[in-house]
C-alpha positions as CSV (number, residue, x, y, z in Angstrom):
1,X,75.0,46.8,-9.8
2,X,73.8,43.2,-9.6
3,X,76.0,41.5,-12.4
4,X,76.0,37.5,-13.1
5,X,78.9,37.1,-10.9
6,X,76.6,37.9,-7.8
7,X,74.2,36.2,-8.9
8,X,76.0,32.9,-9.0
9,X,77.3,34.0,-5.7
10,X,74.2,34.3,-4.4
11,X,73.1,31.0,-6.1
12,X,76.2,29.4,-4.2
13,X,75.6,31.3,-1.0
14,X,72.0,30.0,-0.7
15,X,72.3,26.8,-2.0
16,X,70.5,25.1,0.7
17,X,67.1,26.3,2.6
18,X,67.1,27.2,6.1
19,X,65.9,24.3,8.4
20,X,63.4,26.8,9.1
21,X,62.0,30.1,7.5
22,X,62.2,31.9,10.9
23,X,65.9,31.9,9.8
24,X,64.6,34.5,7.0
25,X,65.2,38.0,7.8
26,X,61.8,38.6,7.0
27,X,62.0,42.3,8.2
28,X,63.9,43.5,5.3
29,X,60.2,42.6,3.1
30,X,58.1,44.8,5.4
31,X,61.5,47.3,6.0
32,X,61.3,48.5,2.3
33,X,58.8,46.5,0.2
34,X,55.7,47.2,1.7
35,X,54.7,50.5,0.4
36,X,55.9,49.6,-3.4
37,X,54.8,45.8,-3.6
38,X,52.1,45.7,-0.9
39,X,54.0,42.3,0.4
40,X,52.3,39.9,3.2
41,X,52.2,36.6,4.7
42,X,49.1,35.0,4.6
43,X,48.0,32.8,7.5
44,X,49.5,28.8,5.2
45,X,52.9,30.6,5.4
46,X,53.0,31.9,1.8
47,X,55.0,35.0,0.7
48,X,52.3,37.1,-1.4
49,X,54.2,40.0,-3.6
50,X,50.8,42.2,-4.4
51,X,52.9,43.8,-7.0
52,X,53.6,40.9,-9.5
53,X,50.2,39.9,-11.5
54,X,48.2,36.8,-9.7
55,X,49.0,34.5,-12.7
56,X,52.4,35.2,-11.8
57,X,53.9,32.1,-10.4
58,X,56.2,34.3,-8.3
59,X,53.0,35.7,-6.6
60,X,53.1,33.8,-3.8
61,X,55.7,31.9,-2.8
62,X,55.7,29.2,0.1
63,X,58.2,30.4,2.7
64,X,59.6,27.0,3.1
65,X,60.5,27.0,-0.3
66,X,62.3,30.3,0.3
67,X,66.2,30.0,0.3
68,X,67.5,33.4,1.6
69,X,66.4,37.3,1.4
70,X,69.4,39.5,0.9
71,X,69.2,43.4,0.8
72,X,71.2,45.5,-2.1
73,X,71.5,48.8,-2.1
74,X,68.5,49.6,-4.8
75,X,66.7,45.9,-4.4
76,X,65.8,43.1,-2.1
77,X,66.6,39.6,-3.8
78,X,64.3,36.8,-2.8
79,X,66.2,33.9,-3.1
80,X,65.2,30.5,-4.2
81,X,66.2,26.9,-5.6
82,X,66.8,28.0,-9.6
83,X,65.7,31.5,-9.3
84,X,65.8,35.2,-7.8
85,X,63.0,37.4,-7.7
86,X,64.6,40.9,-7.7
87,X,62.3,43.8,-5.8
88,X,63.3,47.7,-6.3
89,X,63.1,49.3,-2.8
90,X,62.1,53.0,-4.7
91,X,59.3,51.4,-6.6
92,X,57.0,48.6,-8.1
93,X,59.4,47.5,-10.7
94,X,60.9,44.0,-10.5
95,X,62.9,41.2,-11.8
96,X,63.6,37.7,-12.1
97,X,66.4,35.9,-12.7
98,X,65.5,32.3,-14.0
99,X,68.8,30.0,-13.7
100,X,69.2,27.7,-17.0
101,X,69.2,24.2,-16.1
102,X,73.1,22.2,-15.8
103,X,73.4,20.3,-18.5
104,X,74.4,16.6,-17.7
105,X,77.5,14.4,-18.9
106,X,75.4,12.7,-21.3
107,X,73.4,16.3,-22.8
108,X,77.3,17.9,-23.0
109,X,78.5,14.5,-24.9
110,X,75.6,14.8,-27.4
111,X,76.1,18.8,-28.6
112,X,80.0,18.5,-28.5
113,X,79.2,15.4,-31.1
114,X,76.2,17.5,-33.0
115,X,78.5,20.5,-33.3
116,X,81.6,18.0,-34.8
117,X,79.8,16.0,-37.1
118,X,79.4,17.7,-40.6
């Protein structure tokens, strides 16, 4: 089961891309995904995912922009900057984890002195 706890360990694990996306173990996409979400890499070096609707800005992803692909047991996890695109290995079902943005000094400062003053 995929809780937040891996998630931020994944977050932390892949915090930096590979200095190149032959580094990727690509193979793991075409290993399980390619019956289920019809996944290729078109000729600019883009990561299409054929199931996730075209408007979908998850549709195709530039490898470079690609942080790490890690198997699970059920899914493949595409890793990037401030998100994970989860992809079921049995079927076409997916998910994305969106991480909320760190609030600054200043933004913490300003809601512990909303939530004080009456």
């Amino acid at each position: 089961m995929i809780t937040q706890k891996v998630i931020d360990s994944i977050y932390k694990k892949y915090s930096k891309r590979p200095s190149s996306p032959d580094e990727l173990d690509i193979m793991l996409l075409f290993e399980y995904l390619i019956d289920n979400h019809e996944v290729e890499i078109d000729d600019n070096g883009n990561l299409i995912i054929n199931s996730l609707p075209t408007a979908s800005p998850f549709h195709r992803i530039a490898l470079k922009r690609v942080h790490g692909i890690v198997e699970f047991e059920h899914t493949i996890a595409i890793v990037l900057h401030s998100s994970i695109i989860f992809l079921n290995k049995r079927d076409n079902k997916s998910y994305v984890h969106i991480r909320p943005p760190k609030l600054s000094l200043l933004d913490k400062l300003k809601a512990r002195m909303a939530s004080v003053s009456v």
